[in-house]
C-alpha positions as CSV (number, residue, x, y, z in Angstrom):
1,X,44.8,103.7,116.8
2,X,46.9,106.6,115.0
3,X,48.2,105.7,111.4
4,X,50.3,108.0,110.0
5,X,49.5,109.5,106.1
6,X,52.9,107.9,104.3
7,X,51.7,104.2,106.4
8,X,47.8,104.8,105.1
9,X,48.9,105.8,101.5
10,X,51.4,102.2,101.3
11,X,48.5,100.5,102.7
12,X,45.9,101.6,100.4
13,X,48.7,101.5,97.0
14,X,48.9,97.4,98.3
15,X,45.0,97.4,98.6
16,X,44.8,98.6,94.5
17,X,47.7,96.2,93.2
18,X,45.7,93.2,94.8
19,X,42.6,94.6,92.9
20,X,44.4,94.9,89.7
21,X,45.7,91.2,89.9
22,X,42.3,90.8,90.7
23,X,40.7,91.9,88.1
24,X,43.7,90.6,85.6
25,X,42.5,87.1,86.8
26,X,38.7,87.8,86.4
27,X,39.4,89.0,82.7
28,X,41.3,85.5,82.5
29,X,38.3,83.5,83.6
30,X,35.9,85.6,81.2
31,X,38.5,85.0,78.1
32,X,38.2,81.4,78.9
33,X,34.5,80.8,79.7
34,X,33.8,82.6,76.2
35,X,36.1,80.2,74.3
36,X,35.7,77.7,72.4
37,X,38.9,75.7,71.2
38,X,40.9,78.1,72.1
39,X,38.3,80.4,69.5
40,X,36.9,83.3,71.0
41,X,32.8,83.4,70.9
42,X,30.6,86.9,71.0
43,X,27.0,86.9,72.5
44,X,24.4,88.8,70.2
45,X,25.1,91.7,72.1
46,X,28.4,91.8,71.1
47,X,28.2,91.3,67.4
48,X,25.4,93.8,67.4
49,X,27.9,96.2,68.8
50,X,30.6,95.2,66.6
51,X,28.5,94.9,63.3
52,X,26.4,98.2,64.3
53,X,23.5,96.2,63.2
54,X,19.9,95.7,64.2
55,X,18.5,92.6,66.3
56,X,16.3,91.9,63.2
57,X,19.4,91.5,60.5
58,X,21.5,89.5,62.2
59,X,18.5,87.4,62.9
60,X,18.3,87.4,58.6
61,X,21.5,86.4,58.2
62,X,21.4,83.5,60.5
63,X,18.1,82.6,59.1
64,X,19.8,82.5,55.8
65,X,22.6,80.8,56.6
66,X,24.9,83.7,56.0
67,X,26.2,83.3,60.0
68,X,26.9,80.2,61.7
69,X,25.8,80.3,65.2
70,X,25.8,77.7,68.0
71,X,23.3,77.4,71.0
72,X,24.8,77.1,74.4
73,X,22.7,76.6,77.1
74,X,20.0,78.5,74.7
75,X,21.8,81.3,74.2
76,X,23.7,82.2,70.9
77,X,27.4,82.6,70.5
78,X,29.5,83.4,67.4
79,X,33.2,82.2,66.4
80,X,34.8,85.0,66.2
81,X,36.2,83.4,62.8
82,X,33.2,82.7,61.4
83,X,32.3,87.0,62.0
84,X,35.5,87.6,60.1
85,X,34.8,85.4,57.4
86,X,31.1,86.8,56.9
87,X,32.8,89.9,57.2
88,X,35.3,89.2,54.0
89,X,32.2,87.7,52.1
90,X,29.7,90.7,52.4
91,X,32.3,93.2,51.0
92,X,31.5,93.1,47.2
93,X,34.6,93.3,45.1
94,X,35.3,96.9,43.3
95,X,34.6,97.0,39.3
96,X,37.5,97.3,37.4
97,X,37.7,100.1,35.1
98,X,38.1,99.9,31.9
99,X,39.3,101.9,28.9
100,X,35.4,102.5,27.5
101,X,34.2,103.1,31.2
102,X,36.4,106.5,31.4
């Protein structure tokens, strides 16, 4: 069985669209799984990524309260929200200067 190159090269071009609606679909599925609500939730390994923490503070500020987490099948997630909003809280506001501060 002879193929020609321009048949082989259409072939294979088909072969990669199907994988990219593939893997369209796949990131769909994993969008949806790690959702809740409509919410998007991150594994620890995520917000230590995101945060460029340790293991050991992000344990502290769920131990304190700082984080809310939620246990799914025993493993922790994160609202995305809620990483935003304890973003917003740990930034300290600036002073203000004043005219006897110069």
């Amino acid at each position: 069985m002879n193929i020609d190159r321009m048949e082989f090269t259409k072939w294979m071009e088909r072969i990669m669209e199907r994988f990219d609606i593939l893997k369209e679909h796949i990131t769909d599925i994993q969008k949806q799984r790690n959702s809740i609500d409509g919410e998007e939730l991150l594994d620890n390994q995520d917000l230590l990524q995101m945060l460029k923490i340790s293991h050991r503070s992000l344990q502290r500020y769920r131990s304190s309260g700082k984080l809310p987490y939620y246990t799914i099948s025993g493993k922790l997630y994160y609202k995305l929200s809620d990483v935003h909003q304890f973003i917003r809280e740990s930034f300290s506001t600036p002073l203000q200067r004043t005219k006897d501060n110069k």
